[in-house]
C-alpha positions as CSV (number, residue, x, y, z in Angstrom):
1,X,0.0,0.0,0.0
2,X,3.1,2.4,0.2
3,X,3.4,2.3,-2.6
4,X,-0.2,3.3,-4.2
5,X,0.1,5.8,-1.6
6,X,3.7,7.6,-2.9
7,X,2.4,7.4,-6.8
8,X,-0.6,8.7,-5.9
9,X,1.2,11.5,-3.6
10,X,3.3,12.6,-6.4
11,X,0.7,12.9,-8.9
12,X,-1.2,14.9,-6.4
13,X,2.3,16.8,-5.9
14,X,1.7,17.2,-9.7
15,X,-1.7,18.9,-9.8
16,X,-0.6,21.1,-7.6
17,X,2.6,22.4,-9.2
18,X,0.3,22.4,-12.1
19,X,-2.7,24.4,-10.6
20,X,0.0,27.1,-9.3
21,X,1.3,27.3,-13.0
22,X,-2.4,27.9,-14.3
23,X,-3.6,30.7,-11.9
24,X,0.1,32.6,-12.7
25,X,-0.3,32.4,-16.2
26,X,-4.1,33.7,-15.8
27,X,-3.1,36.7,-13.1
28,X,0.3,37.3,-15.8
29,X,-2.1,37.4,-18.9
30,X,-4.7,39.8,-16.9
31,X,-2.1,41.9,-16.1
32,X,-0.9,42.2,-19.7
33,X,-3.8,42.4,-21.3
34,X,-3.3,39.5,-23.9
35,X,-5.4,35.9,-23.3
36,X,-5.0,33.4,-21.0
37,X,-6.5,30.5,-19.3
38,X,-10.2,31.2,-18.7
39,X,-12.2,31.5,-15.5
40,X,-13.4,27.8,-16.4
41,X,-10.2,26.5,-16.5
42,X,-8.8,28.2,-13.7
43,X,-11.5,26.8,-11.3
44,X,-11.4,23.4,-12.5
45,X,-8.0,23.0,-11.7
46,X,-8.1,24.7,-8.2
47,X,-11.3,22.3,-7.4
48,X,-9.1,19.1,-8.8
49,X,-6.5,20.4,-6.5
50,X,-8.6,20.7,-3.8
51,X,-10.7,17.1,-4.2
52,X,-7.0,15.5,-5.0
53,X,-5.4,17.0,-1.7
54,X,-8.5,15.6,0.5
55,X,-8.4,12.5,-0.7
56,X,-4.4,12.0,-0.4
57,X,-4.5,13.2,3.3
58,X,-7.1,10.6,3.5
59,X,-5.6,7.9,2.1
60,X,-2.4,8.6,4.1
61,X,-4.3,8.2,7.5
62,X,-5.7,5.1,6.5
63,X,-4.8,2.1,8.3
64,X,-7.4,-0.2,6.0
65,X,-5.8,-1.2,2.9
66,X,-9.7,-0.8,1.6
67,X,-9.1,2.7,2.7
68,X,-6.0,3.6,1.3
69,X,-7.2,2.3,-2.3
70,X,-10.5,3.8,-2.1
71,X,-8.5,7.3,-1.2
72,X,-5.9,7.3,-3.2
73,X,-8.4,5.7,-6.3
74,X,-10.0,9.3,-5.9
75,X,-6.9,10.9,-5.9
76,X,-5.6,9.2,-9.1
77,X,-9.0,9.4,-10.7
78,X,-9.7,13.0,-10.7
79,X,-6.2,14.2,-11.5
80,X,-6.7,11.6,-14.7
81,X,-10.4,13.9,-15.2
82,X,-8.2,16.8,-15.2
83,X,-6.0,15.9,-17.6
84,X,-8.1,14.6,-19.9
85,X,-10.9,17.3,-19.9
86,X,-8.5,20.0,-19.8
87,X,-5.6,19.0,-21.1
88,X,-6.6,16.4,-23.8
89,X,-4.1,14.1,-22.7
């Protein structure tokens, strides 16, 4: 279970790092006036990082190997959402 718990933790590490990168280049591109990432896009990745964060910091106080799936599933799951929705990866 460590394991699904560290791959899961980096690719929530990730979505993070990515969701900073996304709300800098919407605040840069408002600032100069050119076009950026939308409002949409903006808040779809701050909810992903949000939902992705809560279910890591539940998966890592799981004891239940159930649990830890289950938690880091979610994790795993939406940041695979993300990507494909807004990314088209």
């Amino acid at each position: 279970m460590r394991v699904l718990r560290a791959v899961s933790g980096v690719v929530v590490g990730g979505v993070v790092v990515l969701t900073i990168v996304v709300v800098a280049a919407a605040v840069l591109a408002g600032q100069r006036s050119v076009q950026g990432p939308g409002v949409g896009v903006v808040a779809a990745h701050v909810v992903a990082a949000v939902v992705v964060v809560g279910a890591q910091v539940l998966a890592d106080r799981q004891r239940r190997p159930s649990g830890v799936v289950l938690g880091s599933g979610v994790a795993l799951g939406v940041s695979a959402a993300l990507l494909w929705t807004q990314w088209g990866v």
